[in-house]
C-alpha positions as CSV (number, residue, x, y, z in Angstrom):
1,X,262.9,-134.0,-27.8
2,X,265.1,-137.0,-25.8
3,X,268.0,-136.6,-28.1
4,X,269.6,-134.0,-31.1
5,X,268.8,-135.6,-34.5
6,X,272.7,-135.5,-35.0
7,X,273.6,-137.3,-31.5
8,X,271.1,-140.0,-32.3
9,X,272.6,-140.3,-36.0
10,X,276.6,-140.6,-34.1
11,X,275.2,-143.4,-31.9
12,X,273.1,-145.4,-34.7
13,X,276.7,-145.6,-36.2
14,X,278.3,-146.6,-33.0
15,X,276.1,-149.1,-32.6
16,X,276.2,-150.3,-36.1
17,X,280.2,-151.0,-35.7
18,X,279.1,-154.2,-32.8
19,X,280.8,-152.7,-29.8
20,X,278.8,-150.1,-28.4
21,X,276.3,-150.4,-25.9
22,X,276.8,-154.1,-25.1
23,X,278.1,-153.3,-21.3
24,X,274.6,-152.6,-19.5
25,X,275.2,-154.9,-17.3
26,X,278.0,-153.9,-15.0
27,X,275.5,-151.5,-13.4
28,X,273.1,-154.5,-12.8
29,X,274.8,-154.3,-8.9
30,X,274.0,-151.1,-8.6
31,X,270.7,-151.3,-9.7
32,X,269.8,-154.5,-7.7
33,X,270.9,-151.9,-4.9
34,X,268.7,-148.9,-6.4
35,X,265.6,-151.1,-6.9
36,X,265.6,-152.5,-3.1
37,X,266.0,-149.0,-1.8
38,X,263.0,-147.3,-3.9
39,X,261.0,-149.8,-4.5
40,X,260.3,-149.0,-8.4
41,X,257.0,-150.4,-10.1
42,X,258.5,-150.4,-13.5
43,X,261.7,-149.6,-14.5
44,X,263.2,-147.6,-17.7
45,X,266.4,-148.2,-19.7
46,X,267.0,-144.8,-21.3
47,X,269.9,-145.6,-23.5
48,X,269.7,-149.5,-23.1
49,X,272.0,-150.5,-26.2
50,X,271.7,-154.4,-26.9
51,X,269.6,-154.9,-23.4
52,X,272.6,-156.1,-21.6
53,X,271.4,-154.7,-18.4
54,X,268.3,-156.1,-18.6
55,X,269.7,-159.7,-19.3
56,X,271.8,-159.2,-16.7
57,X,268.7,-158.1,-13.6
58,X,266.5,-160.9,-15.0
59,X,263.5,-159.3,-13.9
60,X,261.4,-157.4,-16.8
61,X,262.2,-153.6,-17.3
62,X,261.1,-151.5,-20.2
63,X,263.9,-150.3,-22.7
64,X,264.4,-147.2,-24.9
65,X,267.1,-146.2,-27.3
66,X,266.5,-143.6,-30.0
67,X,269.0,-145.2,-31.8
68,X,268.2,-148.6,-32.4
69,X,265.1,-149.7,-34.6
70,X,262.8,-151.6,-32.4
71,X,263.6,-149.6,-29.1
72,X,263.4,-146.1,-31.0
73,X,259.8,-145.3,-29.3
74,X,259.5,-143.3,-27.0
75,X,258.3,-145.0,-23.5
76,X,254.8,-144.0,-22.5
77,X,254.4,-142.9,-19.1
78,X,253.1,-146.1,-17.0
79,X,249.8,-145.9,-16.2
């Protein structure tokens, strides 16, 4: 289990109200930073709201929140 079937529930609700998870992307630095460091072949989102740090890197990563419909799978291991 990635998440309690109550914590999911509180942040389906947060994320239902329009504000949460909308601010991704002031870690894209950081990331930018992370990425040239390790080198990544694919990168996960756990937790990526609305995709804002995604938008923000430009470059395609694979997202994953349990508490939005359409990102609510879990992320298979990359091959």
């Amino acid at each position: 289990m990635t998440i309690s079937e109550q914590y999911r529930q509180l942040n389906k609700h947060l994320h239902e109200l329009g504000s949460y998870g909308r601010k991704g992307d002031k870690w894209a630095a950081r990331v930018r930073e992370l990425i040239g460091e390790y080198q990544p072949t694919t990168i996960l989102d756990y937790g990526c709201g609305q995709g804002a740090l995604g938008r923000a890197l430009g470059i395609p990563i694979r997202e994953y929140d349990p508490a939005i419909a359409g990102k609510d799978q879990p992320p298979k291991r990359p091959i």
